[in-house]
C-alpha positions as semicolon CSV with decimal commas, in nm:
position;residue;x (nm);y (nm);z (nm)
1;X;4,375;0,511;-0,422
2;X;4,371;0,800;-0,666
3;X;4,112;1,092;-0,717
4;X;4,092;0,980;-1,062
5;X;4,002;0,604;-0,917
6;X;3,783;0,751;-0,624
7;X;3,581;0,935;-0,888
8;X;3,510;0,589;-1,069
9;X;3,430;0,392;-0,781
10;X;3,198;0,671;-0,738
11;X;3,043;0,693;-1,073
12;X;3,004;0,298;-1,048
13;X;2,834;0,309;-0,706
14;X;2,583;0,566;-0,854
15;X;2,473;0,384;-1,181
16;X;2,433;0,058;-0,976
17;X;2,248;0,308;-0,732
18;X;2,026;0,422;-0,999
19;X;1,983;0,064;-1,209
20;X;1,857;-0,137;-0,835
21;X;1,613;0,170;-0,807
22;X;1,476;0,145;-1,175
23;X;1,521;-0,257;-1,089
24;X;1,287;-0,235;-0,817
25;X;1,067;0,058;-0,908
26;X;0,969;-0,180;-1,258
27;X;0,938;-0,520;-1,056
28;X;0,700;-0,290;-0,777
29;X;0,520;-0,153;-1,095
30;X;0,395;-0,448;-1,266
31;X;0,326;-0,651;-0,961
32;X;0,114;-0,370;-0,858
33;X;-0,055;-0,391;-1,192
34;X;-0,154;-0,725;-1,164
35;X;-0,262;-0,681;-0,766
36;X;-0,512;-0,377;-0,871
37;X;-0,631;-0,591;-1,176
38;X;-0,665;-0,895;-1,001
39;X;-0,905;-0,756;-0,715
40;X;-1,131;-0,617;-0,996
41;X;-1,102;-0,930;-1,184
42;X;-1,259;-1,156;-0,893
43;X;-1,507;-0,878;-0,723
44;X;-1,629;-0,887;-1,101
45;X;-1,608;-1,195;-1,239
46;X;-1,786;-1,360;-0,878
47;X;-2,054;-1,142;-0,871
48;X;-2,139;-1,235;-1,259
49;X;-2,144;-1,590;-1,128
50;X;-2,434;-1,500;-0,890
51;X;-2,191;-1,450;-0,556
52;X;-2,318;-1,190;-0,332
53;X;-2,119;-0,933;-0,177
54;X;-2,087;-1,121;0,186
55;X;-1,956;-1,395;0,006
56;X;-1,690;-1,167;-0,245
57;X;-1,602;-0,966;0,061
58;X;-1,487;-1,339;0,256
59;X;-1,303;-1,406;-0,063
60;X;-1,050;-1,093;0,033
61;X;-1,044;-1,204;0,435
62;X;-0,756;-1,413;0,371
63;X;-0,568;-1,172;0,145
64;X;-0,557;-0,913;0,468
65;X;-0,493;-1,162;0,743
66;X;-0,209;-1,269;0,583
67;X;-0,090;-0,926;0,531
68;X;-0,031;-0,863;0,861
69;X;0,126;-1,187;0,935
70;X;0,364;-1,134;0,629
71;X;0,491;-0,740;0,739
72;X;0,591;-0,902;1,113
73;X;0,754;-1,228;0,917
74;X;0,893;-1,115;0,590
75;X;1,083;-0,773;0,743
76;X;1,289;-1,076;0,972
77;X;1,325;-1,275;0,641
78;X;1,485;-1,013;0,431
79;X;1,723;-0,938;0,687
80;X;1,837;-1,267;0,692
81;X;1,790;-1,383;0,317
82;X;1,837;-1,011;0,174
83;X;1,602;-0,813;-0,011
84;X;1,616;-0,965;-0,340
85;X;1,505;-1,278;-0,246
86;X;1,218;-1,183;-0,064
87;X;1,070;-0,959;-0,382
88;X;1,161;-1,244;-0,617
89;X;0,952;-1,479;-0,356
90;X;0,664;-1,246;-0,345
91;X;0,659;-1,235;-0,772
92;X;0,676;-1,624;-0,799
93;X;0,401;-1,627;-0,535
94;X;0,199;-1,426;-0,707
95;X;0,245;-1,599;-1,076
96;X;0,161;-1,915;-0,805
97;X;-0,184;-1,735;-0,744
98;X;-0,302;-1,621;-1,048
99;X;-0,177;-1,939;-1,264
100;X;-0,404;-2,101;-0,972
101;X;-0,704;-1,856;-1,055
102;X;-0,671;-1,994;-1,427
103;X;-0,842;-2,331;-1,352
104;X;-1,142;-2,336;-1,592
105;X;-1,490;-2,185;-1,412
106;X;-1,623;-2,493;-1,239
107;X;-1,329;-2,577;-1,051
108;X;-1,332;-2,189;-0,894
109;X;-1,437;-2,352;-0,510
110;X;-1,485;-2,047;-0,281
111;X;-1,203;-2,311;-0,053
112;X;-0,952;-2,241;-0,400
113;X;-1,007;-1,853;-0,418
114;X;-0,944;-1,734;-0,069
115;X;-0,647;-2,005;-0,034
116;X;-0,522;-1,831;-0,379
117;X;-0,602;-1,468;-0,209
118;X;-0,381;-1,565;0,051
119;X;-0,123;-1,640;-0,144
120;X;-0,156;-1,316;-0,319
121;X;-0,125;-1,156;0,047
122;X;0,150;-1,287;0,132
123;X;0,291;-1,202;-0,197
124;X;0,208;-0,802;-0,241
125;X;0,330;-0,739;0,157
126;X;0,649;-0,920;0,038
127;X;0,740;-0,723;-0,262
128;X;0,584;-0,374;-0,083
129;X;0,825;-0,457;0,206
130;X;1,121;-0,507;-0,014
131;X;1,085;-0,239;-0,260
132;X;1,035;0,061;0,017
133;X;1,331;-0,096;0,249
134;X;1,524;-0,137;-0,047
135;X;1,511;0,206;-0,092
136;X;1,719;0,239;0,244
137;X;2,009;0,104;0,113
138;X;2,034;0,320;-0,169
139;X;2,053;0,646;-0,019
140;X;2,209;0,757;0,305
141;X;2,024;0,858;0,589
142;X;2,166;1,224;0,562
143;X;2,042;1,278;0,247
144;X;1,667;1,356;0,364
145;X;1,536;1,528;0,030
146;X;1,638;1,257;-0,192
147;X;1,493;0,978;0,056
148;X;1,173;1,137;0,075
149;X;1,170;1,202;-0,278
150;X;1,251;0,836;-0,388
151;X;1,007;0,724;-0,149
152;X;0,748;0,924;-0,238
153;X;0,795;0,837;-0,622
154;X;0,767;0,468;-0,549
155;X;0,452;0,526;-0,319
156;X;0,264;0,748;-0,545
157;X;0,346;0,568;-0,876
158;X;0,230;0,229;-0,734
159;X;-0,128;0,415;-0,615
160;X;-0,134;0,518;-0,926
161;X;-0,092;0,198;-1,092
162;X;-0,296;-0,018;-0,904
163;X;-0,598;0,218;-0,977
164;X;-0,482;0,204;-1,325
165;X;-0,485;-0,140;-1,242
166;X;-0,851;-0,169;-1,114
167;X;-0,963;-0,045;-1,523
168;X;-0,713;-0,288;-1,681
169;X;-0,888;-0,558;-1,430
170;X;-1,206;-0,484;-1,609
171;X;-1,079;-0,436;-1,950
172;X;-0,897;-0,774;-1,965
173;X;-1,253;-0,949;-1,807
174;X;-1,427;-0,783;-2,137
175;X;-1,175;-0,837;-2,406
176;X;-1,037;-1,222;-2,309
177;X;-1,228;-1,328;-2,040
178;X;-1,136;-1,407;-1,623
179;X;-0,905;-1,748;-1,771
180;X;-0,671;-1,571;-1,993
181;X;-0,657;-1,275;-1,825
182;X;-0,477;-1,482;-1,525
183;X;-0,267;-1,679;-1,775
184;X;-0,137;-1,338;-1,912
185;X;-0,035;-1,156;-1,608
186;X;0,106;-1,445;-1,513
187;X;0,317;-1,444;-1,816
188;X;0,411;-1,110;-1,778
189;X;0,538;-1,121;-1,409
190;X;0,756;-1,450;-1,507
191;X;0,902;-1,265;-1,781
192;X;0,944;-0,942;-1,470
193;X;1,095;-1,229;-1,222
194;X;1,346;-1,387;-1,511
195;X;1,502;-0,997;-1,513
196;X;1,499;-0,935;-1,179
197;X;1,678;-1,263;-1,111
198;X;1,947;-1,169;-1,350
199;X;2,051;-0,814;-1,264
200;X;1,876;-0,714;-0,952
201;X;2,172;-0,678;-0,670
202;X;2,273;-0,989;-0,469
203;X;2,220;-1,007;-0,124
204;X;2,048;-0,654;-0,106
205;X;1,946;-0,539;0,236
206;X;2,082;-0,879;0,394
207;X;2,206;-0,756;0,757
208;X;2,533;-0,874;0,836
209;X;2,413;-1,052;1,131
210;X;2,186;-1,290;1,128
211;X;1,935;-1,136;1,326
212;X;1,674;-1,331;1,598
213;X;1,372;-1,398;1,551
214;X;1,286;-1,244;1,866
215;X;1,445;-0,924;1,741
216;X;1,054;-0,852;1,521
217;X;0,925;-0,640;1,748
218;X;1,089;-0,282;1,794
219;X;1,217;-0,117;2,038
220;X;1,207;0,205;1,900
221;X;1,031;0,455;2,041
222;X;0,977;0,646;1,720
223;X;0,900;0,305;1,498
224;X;0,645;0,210;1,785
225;X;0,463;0,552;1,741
226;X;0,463;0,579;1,332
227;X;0,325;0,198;1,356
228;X;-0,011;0,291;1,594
229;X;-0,024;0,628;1,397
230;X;-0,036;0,407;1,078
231;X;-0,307;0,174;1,230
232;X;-0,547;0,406;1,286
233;X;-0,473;0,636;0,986
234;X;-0,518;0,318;0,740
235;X;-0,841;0,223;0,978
236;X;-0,991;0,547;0,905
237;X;-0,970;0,494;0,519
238;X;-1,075;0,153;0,503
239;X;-1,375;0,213;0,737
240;X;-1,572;0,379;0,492
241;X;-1,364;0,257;0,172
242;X;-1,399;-0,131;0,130
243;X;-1,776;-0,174;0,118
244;X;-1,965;0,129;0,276
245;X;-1,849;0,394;-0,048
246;X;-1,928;0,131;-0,306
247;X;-2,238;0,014;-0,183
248;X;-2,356;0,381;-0,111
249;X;-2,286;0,459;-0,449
250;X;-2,432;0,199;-0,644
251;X;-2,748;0,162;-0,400
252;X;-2,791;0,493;-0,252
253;X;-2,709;0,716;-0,509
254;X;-2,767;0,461;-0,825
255;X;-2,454;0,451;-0,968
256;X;-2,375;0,168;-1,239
257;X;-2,091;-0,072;-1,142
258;X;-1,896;0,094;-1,406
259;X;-1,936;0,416;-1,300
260;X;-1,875;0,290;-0,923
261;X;-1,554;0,128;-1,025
262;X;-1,425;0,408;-1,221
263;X;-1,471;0,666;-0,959
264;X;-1,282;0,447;-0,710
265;X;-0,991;0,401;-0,964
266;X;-1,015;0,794;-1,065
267;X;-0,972;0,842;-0,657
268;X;-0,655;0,558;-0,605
269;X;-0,490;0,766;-0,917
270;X;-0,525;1,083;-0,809
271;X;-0,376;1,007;-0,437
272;X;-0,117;0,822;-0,617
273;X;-0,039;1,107;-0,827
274;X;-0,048;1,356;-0,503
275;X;0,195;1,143;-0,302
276;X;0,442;1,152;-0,575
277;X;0,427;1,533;-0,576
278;X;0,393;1,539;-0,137
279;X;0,754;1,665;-0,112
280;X;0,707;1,960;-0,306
281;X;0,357;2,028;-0,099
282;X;0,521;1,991;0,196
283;X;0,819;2,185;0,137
284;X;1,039;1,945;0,288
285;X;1,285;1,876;-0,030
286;X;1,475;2,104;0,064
287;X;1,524;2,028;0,480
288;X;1,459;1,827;0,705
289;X;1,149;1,710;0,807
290;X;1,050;1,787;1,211
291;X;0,847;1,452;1,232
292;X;0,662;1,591;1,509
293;X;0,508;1,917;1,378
294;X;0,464;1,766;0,995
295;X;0,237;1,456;1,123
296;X;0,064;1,619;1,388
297;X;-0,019;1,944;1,122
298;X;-0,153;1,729;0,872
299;X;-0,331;1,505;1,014
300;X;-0,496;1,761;1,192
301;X;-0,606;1,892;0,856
302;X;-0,757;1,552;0,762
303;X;-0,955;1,531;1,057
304;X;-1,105;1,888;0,955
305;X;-1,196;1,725;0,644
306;X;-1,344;1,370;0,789
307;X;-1,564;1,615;1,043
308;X;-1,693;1,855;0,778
309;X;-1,767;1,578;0,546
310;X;-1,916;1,351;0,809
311;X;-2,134;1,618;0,914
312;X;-2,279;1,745;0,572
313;X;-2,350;1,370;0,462
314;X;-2,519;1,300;0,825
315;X;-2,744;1,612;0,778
316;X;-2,806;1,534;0,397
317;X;-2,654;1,823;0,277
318;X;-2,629;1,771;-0,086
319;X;-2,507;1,455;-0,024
320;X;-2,417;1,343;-0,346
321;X;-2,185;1,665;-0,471
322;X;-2,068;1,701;-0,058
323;X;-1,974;1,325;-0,120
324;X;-1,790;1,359;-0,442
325;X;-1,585;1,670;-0,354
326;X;-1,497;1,582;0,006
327;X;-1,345;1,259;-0,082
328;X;-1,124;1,401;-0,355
329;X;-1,014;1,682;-0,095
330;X;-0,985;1,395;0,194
331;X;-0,762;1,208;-0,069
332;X;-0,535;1,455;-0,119
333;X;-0,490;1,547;0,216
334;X;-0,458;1,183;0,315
335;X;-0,166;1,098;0,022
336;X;-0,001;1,390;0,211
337;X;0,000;1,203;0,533
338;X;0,081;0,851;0,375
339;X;0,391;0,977;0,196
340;X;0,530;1,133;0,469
341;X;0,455;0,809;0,735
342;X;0,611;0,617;0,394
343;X;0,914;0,857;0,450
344;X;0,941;0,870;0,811
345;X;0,931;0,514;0,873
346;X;1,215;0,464;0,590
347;X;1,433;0,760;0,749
348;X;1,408;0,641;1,133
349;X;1,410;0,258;1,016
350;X;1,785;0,101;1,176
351;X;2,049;0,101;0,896
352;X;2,153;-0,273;1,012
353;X;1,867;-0,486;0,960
354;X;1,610;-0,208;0,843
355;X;1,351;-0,446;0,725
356;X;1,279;-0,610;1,042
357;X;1,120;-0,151;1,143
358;X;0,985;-0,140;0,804
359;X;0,785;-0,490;0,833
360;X;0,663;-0,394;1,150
361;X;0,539;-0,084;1,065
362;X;0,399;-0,213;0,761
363;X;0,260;-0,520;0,953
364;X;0,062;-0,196;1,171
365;X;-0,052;-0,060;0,853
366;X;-0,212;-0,421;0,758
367;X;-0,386;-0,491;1,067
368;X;-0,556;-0,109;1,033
369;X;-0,635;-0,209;0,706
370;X;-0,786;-0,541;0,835
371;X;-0,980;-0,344;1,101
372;X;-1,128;-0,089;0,883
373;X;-1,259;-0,377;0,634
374;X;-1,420;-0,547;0,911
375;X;-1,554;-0,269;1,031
376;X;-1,694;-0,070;0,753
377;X;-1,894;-0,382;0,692
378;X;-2,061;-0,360;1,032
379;X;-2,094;0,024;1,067
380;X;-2,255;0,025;0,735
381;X;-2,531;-0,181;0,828
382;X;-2,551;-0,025;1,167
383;X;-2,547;0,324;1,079
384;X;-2,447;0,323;0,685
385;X;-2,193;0,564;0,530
386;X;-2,260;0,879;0,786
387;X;-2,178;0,648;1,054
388;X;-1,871;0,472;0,891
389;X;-1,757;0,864;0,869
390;X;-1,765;0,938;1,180
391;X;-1,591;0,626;1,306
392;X;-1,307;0,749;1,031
393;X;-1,325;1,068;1,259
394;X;-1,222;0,913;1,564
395;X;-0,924;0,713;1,416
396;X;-0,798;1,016;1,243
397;X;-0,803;1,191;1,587
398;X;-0,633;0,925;1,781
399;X;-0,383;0,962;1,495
400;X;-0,323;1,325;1,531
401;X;-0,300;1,229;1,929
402;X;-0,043;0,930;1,912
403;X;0,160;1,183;1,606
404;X;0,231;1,437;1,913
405;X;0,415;1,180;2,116
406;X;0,649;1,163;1,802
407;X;0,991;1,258;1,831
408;X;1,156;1,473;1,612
409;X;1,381;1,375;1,354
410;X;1,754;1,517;1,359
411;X;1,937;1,307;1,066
């Protein structure tokens, strides 16, 4: 081969490189969209039909079970199937669950919703698993910066969007009503799923062996620690996010739903837009990242936060402003930590078959997230927010705890 050829191939390999990343980064994008508007579409549009918030919460139980179910599953199925097909599965899913949703009002059983939640479960853990292993195959191992900052582009801009997505939710509700809202992101995402059938890259991620289904589980060390870290750090958000923050806001503190819904999309944004940026914060574009020190350090820092703000909310100090600020500082800090678990888990993930660490770490992160929306419901009405805070405590220590068992990373 000549230099003049090598350079070619090169160039070539690049470009494709760059178009599956743009590929996947625009499919990830709008299905995010539609995920973030849908939630705010049905919490809205049910409780305007006289549902209470019991009821809307068991519309969503569904949507998380199957989450977990999906990560252990769908990492095997990509392996086997490749990538591509299991993020043009989760799209047609989804256009499956909202065309579903667009059944005219008095067909909308509570039976239809959560089986059309479920679908939509199954769906965003299918496309999240494929675009973040996906990412895997793009960039070698060695080069760490680049990984991290890919992956922490992808993470942060779909936080971003799906709190973008929570407004466009409501906005759509307003403007065309719950119907045609469905009906048009469902037309949008088949026109997304047309493209991505056409030039997204064949067979991408597919191991070359067919791997066992037995193979699900790992047996890595390191993928077995990020996956309890990840349950417990998830937990601790979803403890206090899911129903004790909007509650406390709206009945506490007399909040209007708008303004309730807007702070929690101002808040997904903003942790979004810190992820993005969590290479440059923690200075690890640059070189590599010691897994070790860099989870237990920061998570560390977010339990200083969770205390601090637990504390000044259980002794009523200005509850309201201590409220306000200490969640904006505790989503910072905690973007910090997701981007780099979203990173570390990519990095140590197998190179053959990298799906199968990545759906079982993300199938970790699900169940947390199950956990902490089952349990903020029954802290809150056992010891409302304060106690949902402190709860968050305690899973951000046993974080910090299971991060120092971590082994360090040496690409």
């Amino acid at each position: 081969m000549t230099e003049t050829t090598h350079v070619e191939n090169t160039r070539q390999f690049r470009q494709q490189q760059i178009r599956n990343y743009a590929l996947i980064t625009f499919n990830y994008w709008n299905f995010t969209l539609t995920d973030g508007a849908l939630r705010m579409l049905v919490v809205l549009h049910f409780y305007a039909l006289g549902y209470s918030g019991l009821e809307i919460a068991m519309l969503f139980l569904f949507y998380e079970f199957f989450g977990v179910v999906t990560n252990l599953l769908g990492g095997w199925l990509g392996a086997r199937i490749g990538l591509n097909r299991t993020m043009n599965i989760g799209l047609f899913m989804q256009i499956t669950a909202l065309l579903m949703l667009s059944v005219p009002a008095q067909f909308l059983s509570i039976p239809l919703v959560m089986f059309a939640q479920a679908i939509s479960g199954i769906a965003k853990d299918l496309n999240k698993m494929s675009a973040k292993t996906s990412i895997k195959t793009l960039v070698s191992s060695q080069q760490t910066g680049k990984l991290y900052r890919w992956i922490a582009i992808l993470t942060g801009s779909k936080n971003a969007l799906k709190g973008a997505g929570f407004f466009l939710g409501g906005a759509l509700l307003s403007l065309i009503g719950f119907q045609s809202a469905m009906l048009t992101m469902s037309s949008v995402l088949t026109l997304v799923l047309a493209g991505s059938l056409i030039w997204l890259q064949k067979d991408l991620g597919k191991a070359r062996s067919k791997p066992k289904f037995t193979q699900i589980f790992s047996k890595s060390k390191a993928i077995n620690t990020l996956s309890a870290a990840r349950l417990f750090l998830f937990a601790s958000r979803d403890v206090w996010f899911v129903i004790a923050l909007p509650v406390s806001l709206s009945a506490v503190f007399g909040w209007s739903h708008v303004e309730t819904g807007s702070f929690m999309a101002i808040w997904v944004i903003g942790y979004g837009l810190v992820q993005g940026i969590a290479p440059k914060i923690t200075g690890a574009e640059s070189q590599p990242v010691q897994s070790r020190t860099a989870l237990a350090l920061w998570s560390a820092t977010l339990l200083l936060v969770s205390v601090l703000l637990a504390l000044a909310i259980t002794c009523r100090w200005y509850p309201q402003l201590s409220l306000i600020i200490g969640l904006l500082i505790f989503g910072g800090v905690f973007a910090i930590n997701s981007s780099l678990h979203s990173y570390l888990i990519v990095s140590f993930a197998r190179e053959e078959g990298a799906s199968m660490d990545v759906g079982f770490y993300y199938m970790a992160n699900a169940m947390g997230r199950l956990t902490g929306t089952v349990l903020s419901g029954l802290a809150f009405q056992w010891g409302g927010l304060a106690a949902c805070l402190w709860i968050s405590s305690l899973f951000i220590m046993l974080t910090a705890i299971i991060s120092l068992t971590m082994p360090d990373h040496h690409p």
